[in-house]
FIZA-537704 format. One record per residue: x, y, z of N, C-alpha, C, O in turn; residue in one letter; chain. Coordinates in nm, 3 decimals, always signed. Atoms other than C-alpha are relative to their C-alpha. Layout:
FIZA-537704
X:Y:Z:X:Y:Z:X:Y:Z:X:Y:Z:a:A
...
//
This chain:
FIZA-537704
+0.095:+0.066:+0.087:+1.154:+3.383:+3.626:-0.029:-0.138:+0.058:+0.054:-0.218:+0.102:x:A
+0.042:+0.181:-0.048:+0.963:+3.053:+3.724:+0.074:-0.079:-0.052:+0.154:-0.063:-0.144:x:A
-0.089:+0.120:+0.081:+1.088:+2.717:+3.680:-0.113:-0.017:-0.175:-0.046:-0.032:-0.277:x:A
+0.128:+0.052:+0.026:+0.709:+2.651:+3.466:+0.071:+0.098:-0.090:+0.142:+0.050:-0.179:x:A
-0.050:-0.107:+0.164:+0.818:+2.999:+3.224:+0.140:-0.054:-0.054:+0.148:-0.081:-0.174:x:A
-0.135:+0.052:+0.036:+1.169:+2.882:+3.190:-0.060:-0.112:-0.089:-0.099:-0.091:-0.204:x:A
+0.048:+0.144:+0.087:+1.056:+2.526:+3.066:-0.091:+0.034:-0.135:-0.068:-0.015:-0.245:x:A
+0.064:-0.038:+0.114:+0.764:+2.717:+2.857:+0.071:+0.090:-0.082:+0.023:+0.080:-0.195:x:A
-0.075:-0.064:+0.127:+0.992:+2.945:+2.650:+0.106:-0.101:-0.044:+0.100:-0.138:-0.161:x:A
-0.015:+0.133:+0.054:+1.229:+2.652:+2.647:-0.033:-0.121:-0.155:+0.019:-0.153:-0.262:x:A
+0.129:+0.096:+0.108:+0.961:+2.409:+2.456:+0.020:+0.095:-0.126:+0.060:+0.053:-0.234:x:A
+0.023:-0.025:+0.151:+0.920:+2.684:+2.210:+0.087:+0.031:-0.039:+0.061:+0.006:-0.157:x:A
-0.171:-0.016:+0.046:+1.277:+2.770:+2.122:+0.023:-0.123:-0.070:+0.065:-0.118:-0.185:x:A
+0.007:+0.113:+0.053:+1.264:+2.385:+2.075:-0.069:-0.040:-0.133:-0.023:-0.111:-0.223:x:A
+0.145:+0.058:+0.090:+0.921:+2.352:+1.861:+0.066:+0.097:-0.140:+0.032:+0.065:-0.254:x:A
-0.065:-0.113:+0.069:+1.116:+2.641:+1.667:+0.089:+0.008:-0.101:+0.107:+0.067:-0.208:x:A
-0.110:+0.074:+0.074:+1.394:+2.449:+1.605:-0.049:-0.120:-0.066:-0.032:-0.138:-0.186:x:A
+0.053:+0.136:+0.074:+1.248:+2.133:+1.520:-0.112:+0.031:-0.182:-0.110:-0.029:-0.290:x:A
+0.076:+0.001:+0.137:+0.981:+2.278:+1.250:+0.021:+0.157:-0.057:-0.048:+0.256:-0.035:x:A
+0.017:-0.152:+0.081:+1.096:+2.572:+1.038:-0.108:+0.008:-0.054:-0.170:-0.098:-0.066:x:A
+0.120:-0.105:+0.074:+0.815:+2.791:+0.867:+0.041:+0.010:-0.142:-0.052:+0.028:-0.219:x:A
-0.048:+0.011:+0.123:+1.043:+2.781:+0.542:-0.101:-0.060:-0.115:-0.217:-0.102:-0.104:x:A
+0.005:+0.103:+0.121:+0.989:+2.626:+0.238:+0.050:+0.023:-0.134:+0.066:+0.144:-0.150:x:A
-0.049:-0.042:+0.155:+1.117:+2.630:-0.146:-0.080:-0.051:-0.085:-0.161:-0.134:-0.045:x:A
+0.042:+0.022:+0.080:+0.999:+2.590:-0.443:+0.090:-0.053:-0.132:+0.170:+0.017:-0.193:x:A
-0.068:+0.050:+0.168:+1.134:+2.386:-0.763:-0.057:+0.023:-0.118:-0.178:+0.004:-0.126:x:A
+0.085:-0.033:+0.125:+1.061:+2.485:-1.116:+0.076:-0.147:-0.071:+0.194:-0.181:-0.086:x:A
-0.061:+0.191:+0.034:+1.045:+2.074:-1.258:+0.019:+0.034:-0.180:-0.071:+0.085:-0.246:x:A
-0.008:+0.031:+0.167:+1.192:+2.040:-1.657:+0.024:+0.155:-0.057:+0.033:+0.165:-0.179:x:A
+0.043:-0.068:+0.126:+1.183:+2.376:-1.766:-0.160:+0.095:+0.039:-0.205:+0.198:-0.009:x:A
+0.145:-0.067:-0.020:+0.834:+2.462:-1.618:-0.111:-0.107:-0.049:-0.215:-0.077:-0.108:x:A
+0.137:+0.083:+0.071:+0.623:+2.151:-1.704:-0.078:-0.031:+0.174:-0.194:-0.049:+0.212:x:A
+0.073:-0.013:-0.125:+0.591:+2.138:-1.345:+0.038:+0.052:+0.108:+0.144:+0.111:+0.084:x:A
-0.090:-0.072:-0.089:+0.672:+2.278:-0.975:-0.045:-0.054:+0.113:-0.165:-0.067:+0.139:x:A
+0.019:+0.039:-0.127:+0.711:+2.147:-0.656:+0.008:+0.091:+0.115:+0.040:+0.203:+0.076:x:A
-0.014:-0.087:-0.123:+0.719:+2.320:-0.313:+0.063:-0.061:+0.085:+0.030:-0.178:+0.067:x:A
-0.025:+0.099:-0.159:+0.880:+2.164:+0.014:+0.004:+0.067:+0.081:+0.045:+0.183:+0.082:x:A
-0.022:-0.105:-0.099:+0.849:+2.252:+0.304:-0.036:-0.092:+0.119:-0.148:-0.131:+0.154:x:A
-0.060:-0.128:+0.007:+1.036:+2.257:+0.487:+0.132:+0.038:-0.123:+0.159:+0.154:-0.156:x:A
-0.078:+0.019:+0.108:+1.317:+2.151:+0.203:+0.012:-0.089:-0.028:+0.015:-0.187:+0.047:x:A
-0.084:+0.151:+0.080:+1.425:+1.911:-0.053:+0.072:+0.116:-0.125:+0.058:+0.236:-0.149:x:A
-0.093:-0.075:+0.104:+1.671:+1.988:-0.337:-0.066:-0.100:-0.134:-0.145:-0.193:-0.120:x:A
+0.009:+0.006:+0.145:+1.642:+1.921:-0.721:+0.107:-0.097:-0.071:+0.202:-0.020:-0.068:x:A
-0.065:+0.029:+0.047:+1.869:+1.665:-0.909:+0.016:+0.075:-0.167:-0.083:+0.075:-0.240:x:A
-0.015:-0.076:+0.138:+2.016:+1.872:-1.257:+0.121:-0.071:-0.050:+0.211:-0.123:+0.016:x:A
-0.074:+0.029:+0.063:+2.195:+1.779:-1.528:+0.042:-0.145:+0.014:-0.044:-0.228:+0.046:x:A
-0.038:+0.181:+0.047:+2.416:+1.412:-1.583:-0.086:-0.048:-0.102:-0.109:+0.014:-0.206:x:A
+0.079:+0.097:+0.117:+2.208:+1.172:-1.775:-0.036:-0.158:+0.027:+0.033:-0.229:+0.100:x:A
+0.023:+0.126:-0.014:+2.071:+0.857:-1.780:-0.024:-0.049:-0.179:-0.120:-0.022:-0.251:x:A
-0.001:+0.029:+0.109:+2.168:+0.702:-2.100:-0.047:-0.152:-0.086:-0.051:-0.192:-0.203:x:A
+0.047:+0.194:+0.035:+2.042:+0.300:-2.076:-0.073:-0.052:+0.121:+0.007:-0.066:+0.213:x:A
+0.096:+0.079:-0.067:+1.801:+0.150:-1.869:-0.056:-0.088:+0.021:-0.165:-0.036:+0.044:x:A
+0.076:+0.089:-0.025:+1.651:-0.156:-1.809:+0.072:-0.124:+0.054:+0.186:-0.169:+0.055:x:A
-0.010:+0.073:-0.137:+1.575:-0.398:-1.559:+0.081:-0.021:+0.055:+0.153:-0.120:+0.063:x:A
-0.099:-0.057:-0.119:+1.754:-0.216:-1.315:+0.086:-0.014:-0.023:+0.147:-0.095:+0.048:x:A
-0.142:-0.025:+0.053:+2.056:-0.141:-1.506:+0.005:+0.154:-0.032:-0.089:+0.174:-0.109:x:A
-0.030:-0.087:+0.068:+2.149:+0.203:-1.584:+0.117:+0.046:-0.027:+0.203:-0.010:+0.041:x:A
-0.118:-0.067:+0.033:+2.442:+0.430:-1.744:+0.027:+0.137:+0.012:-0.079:+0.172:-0.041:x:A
-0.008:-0.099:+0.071:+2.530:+0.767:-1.778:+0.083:+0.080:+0.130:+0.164:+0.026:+0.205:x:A
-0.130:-0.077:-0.098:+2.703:+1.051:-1.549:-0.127:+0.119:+0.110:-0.237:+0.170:+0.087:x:A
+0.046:-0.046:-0.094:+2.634:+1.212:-1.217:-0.027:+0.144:-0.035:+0.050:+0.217:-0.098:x:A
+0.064:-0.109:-0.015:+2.393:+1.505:-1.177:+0.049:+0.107:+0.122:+0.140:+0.078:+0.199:x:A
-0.045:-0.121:-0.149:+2.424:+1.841:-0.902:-0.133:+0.032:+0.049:-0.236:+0.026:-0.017:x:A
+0.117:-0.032:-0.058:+2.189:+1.952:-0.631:-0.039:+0.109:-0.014:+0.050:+0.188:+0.014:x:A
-0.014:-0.125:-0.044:+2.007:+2.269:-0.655:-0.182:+0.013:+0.060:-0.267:-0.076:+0.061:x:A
+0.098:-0.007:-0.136:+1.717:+2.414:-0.419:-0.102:+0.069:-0.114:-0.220:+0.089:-0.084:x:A
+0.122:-0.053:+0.075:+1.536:+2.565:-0.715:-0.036:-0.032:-0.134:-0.102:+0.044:-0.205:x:A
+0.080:+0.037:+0.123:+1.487:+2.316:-1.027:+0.028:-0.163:+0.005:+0.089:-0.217:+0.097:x:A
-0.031:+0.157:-0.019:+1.506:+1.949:-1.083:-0.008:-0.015:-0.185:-0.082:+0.054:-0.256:x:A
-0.009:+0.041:+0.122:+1.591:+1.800:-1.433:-0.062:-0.122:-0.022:-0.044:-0.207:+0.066:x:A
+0.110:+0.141:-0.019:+1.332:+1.500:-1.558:+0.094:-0.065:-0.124:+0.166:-0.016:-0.212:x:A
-0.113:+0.102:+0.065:+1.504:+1.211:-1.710:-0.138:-0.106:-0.088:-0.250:-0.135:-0.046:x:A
+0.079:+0.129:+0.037:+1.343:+0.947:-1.946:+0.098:-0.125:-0.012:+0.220:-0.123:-0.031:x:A
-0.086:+0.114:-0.033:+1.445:+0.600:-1.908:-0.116:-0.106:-0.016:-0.224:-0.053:+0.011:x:A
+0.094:+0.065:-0.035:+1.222:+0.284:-1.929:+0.079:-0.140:+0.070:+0.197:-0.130:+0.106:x:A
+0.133:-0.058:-0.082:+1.086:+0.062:-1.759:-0.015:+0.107:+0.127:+0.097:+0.139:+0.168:x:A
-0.003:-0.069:-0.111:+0.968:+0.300:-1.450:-0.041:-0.080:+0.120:-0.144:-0.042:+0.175:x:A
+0.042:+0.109:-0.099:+0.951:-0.001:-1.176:+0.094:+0.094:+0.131:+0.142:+0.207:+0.121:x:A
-0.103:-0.058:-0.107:+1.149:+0.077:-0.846:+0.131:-0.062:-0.037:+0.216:-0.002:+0.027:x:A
-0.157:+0.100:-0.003:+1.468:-0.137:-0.922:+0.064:+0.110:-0.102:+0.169:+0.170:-0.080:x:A
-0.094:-0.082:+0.079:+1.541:+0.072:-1.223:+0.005:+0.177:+0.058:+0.102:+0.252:+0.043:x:A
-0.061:-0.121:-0.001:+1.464:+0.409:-1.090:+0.088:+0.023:+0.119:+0.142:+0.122:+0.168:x:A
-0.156:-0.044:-0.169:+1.704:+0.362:-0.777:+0.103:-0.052:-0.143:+0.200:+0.023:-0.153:x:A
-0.148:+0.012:+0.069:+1.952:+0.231:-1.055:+0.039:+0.169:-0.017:+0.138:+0.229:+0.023:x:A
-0.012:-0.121:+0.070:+1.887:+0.568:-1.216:+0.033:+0.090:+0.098:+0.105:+0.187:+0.078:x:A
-0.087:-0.133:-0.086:+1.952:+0.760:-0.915:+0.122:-0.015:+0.041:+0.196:+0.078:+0.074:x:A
-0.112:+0.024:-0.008:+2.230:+0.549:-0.863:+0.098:+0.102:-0.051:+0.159:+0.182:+0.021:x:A
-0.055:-0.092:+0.111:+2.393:+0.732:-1.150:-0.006:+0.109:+0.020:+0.103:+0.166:+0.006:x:A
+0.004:-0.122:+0.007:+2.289:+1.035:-1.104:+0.055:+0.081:+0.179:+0.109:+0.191:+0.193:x:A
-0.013:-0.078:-0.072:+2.319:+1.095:-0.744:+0.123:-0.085:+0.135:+0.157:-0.039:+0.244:x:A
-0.121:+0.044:-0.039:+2.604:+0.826:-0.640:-0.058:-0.090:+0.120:+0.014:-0.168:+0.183:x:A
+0.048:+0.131:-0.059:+2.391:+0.619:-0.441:-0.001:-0.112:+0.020:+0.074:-0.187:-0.043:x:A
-0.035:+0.188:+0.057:+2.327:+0.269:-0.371:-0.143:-0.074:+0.014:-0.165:-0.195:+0.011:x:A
+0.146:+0.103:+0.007:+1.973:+0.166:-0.352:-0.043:-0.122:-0.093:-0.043:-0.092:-0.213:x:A
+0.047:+0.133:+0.115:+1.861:-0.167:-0.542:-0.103:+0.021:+0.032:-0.148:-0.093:+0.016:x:A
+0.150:+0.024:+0.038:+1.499:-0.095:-0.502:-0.043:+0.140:+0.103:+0.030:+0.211:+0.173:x:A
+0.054:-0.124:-0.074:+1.246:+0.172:-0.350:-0.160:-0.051:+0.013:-0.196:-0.148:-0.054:x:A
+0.138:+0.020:-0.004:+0.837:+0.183:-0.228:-0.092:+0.077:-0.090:-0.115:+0.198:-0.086:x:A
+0.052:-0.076:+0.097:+0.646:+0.250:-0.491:-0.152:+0.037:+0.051:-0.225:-0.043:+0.109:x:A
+0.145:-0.041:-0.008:+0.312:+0.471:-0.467:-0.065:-0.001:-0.120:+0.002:+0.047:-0.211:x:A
+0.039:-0.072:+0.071:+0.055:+0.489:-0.699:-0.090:+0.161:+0.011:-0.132:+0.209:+0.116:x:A
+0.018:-0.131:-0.039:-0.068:+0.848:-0.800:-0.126:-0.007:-0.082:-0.215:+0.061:-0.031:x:A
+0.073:+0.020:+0.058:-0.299:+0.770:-1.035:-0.043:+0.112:-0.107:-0.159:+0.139:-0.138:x:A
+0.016:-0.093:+0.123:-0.250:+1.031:-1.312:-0.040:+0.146:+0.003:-0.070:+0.229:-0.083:x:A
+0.097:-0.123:-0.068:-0.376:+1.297:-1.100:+0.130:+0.181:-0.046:+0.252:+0.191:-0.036:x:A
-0.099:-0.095:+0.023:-0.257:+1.679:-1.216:+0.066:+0.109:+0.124:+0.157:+0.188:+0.098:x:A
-0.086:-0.005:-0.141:-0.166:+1.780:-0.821:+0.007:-0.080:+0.113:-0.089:-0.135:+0.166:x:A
-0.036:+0.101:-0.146:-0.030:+1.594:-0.534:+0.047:+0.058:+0.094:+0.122:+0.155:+0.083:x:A
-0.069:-0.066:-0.116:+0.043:+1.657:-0.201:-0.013:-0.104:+0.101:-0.113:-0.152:+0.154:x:A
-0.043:+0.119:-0.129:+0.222:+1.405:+0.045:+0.137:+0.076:+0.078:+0.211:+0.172:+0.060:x:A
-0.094:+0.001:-0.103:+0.428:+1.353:+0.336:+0.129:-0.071:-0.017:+0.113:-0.178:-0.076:x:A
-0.050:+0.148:+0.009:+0.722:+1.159:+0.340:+0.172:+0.031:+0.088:+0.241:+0.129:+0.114:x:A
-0.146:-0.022:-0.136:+1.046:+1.066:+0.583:+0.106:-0.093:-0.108:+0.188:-0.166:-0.053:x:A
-0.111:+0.073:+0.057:+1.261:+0.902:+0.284:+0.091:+0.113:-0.050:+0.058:+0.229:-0.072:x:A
-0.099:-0.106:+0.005:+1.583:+1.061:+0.216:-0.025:+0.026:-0.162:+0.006:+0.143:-0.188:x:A
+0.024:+0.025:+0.193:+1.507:+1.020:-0.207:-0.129:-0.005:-0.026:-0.206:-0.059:+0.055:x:A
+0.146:+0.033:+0.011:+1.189:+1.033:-0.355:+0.017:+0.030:-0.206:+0.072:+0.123:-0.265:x:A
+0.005:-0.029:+0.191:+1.148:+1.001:-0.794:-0.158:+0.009:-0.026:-0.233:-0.088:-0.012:x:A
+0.151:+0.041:+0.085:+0.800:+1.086:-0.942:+0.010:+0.013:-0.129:+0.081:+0.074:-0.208:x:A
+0.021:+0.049:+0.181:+0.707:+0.983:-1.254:-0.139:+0.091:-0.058:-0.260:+0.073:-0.046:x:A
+0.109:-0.147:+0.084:+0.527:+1.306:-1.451:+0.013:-0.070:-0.078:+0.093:-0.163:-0.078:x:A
+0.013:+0.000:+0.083:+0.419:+1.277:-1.734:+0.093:-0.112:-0.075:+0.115:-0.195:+0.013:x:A
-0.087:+0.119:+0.049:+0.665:+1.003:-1.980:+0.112:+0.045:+0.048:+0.204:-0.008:-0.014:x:A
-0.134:+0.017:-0.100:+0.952:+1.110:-1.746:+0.043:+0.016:+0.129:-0.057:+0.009:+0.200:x:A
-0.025:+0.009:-0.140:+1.118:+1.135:-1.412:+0.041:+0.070:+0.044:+0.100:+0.142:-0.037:x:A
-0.048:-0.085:-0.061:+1.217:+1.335:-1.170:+0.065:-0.007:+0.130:-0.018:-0.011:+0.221:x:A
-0.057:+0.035:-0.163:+1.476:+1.289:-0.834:-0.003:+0.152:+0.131:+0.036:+0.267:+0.149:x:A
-0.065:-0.164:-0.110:+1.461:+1.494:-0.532:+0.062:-0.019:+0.144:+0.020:-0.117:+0.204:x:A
-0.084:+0.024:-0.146:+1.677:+1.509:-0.194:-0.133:+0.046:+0.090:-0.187:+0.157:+0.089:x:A
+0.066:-0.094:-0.199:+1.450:+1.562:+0.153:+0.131:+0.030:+0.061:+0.224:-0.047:+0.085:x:A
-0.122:-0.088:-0.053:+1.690:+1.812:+0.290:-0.049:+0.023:+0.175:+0.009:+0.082:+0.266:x:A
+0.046:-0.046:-0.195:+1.473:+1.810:+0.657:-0.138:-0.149:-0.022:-0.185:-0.192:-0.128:x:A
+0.071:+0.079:+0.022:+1.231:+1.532:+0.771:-0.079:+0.025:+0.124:-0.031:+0.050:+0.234:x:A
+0.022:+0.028:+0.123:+0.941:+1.515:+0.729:-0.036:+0.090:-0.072:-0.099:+0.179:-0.015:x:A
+0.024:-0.065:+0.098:+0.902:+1.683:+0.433:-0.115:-0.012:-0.043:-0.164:-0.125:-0.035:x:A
+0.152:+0.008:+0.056:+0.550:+1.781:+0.273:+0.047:+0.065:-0.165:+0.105:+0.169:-0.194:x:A
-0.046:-0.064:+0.155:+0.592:+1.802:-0.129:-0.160:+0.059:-0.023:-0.255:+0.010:+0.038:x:A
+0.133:-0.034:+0.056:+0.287:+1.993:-0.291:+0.053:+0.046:-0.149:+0.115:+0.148:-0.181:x:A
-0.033:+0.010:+0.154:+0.323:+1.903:-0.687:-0.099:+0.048:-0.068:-0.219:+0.025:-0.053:x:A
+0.149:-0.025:+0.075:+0.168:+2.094:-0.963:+0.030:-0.010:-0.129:+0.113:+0.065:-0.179:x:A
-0.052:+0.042:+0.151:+0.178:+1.938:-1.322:-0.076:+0.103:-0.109:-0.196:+0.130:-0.116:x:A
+0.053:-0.104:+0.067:+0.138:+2.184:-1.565:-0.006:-0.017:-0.152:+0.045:+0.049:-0.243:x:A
+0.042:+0.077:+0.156:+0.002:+1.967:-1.872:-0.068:+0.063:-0.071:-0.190:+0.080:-0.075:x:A
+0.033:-0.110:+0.143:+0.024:+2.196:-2.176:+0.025:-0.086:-0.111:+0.122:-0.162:-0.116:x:A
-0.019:+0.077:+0.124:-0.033:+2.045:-2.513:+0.166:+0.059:-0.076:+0.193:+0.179:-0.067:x:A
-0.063:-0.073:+0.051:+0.303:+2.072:-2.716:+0.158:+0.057:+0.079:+0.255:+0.113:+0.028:x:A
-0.070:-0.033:-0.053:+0.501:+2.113:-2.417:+0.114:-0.102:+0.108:+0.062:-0.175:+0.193:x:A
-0.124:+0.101:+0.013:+0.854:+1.915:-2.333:-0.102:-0.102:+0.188:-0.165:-0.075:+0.290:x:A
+0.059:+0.106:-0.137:+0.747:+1.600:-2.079:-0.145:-0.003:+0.010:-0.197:-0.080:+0.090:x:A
+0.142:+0.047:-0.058:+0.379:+1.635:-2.095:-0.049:-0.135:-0.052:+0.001:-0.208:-0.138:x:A
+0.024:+0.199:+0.006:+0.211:+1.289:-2.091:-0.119:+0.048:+0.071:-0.167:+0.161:+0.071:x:A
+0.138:+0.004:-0.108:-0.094:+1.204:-1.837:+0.004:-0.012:+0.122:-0.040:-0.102:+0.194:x:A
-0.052:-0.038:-0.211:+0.037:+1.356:-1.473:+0.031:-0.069:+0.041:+0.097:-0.157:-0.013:x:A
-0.145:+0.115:-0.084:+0.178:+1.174:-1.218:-0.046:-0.147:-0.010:-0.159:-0.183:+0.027:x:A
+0.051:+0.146:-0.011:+0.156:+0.814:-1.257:+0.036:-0.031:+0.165:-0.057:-0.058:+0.240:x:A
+0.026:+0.039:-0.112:+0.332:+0.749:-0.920:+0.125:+0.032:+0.050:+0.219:+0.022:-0.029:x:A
-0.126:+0.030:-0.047:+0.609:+0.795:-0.685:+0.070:-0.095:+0.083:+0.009:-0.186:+0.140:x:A
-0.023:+0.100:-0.064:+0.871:+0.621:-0.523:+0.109:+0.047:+0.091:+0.201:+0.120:+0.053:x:A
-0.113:-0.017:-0.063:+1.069:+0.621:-0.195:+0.133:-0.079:+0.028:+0.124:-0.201:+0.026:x:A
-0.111:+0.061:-0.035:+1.435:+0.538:-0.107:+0.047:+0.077:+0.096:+0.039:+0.200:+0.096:x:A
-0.077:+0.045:-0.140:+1.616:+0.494:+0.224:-0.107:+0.046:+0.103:-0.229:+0.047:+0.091:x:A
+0.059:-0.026:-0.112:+1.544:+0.610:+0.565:-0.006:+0.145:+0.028:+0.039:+0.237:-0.040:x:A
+0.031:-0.142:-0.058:+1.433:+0.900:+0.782:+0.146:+0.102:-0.028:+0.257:+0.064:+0.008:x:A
-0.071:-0.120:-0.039:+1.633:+1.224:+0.740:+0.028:-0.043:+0.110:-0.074:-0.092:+0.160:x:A
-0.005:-0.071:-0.115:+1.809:+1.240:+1.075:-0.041:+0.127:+0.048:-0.070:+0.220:-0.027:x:A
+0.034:-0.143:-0.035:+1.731:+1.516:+1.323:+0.068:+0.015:+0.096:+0.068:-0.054:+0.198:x:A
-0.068:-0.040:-0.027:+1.959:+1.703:+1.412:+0.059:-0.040:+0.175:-0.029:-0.079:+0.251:x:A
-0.029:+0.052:-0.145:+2.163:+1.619:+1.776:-0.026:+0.120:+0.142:-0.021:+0.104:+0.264:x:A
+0.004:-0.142:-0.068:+2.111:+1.973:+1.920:-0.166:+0.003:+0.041:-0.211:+0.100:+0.103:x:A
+0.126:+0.015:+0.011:+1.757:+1.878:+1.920:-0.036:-0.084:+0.127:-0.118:-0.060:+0.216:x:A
+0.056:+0.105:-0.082:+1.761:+1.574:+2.109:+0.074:+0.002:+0.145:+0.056:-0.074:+0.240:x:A
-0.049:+0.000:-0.125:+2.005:+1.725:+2.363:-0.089:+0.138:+0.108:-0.085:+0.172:+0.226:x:A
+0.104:-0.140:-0.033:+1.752:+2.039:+2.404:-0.074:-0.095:+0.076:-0.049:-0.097:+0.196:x:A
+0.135:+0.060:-0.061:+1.447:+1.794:+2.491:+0.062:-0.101:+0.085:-0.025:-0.159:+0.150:x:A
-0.047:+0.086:-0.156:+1.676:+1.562:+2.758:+0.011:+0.115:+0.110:-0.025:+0.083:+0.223:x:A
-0.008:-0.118:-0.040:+1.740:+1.925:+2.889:-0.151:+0.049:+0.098:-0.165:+0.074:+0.218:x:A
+0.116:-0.036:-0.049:+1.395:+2.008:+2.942:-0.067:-0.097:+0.082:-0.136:-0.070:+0.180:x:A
+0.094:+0.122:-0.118:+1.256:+1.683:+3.100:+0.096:-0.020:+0.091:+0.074:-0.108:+0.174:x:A
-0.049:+0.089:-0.157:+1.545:+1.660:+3.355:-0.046:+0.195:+0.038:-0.016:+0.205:+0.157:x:A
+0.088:-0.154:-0.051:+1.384:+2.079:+3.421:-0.113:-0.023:+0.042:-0.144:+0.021:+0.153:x:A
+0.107:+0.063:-0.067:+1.061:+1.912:+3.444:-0.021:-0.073:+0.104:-0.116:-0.067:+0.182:x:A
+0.006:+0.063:-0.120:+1.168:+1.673:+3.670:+0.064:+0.065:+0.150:+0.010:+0.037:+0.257:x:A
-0.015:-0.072:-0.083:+1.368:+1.899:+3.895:-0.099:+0.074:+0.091:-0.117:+0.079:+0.213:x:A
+0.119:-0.029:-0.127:+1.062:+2.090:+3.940:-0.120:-0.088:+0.082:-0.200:-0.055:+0.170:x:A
+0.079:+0.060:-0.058:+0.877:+1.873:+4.042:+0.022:-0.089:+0.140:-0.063:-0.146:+0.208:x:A
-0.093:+0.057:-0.095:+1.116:+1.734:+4.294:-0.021:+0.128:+0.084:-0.081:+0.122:+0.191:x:A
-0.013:-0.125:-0.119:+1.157:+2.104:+4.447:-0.132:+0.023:+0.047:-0.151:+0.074:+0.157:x:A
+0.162:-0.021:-0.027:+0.751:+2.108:+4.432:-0.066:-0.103:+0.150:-0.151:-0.085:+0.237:x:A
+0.062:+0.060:-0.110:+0.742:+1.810:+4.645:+0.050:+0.019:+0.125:-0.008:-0.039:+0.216:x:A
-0.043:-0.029:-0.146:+0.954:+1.943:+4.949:-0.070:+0.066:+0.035:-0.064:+0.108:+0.150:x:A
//
């Protein structure tokens, strides 16, 4: 086999590894709304957030799961308090996060490389893990009169910390391939 096929099956073994085709889906509250990721994030469930404000909260740690997220009310919804609130719930340590607005809209769909992300549905909240980065959420608020959390769609979300890492098997693949690239090109020039 060539050096040129070697390197090209290579690359895609790589491109392969780097972006799964996956994705999951979260059912948010109960069904007031549902997210997708893809390629993953997880769901914060259960604990509580029992006191809130300006960036204080109380209550007991939540669990991860890959197919629902539990929405919390708490006021105010600034960034200081809802990193308190994930504090609590997910043992963190953030004192603040970047807030987006969403502008009330009943689907969203962003990108994002923070390891935490909370949107604010309807009059409550919601935490989720990026489990791979970057992650693409596609949110769909499902504002039924009568039905637990509805309010007026997403007001806005917010991120906390940094990039997901990626993985080390990754970055020792693609040093791999450019000292293959450079080899051939060395044997090309004799």
């Amino acid at each position: 086999m060539s050096l040129v096929r070697t390197i090209g099956v290579a690359a895609a073994a790589l491109l392969a590894m780097a972006a799964p085709a996956f994705a999951n889906t979260l059912i948010i509250g109960g069904g007031v709304a549902s997210v997708t990721c893809t390629p993953s994030c997880n769901g914060i469930i259960g604990g509580s957030i029992t006191s809130s404000s300006q960036g204080t909260a109380t209550g007991s740690a939540g669990s991860l799961s890959s197919s629902a997220a539990d929405i919390y009310t708490f006021n105010p919804s600034d960034p200081a308090t809802e990193a308190a609130a994930l504090n609590v719930l997910a043992g963190t340590n953030f004192t603040t996060g970047v807030q987006t607005d969403a502008g009330g809209v009943n689907t969203l769909t962003f990108n994002t490389v923070a390891s935490w992300i909370s949107l604010k549905i309807g009059n409550s909240t919601l935490f989720l893990q990026n489990t791979s980065s970057p992650v693409t959420l596609v949110i769909t608020y499902l504002k039924a009169a009568g039905r637990a959390g509805a309010g007026a769609g997403f007001s806005h979300y917010t991120e906390f910390g940094n990039e997901v890492p990626i993985p080390g098997a990754i970055w020792l693949m693609g040093a791999g391939l450019a000292g293959l690239g450079a080899a051939g090109r060395r044997k090309k020039a004799q």
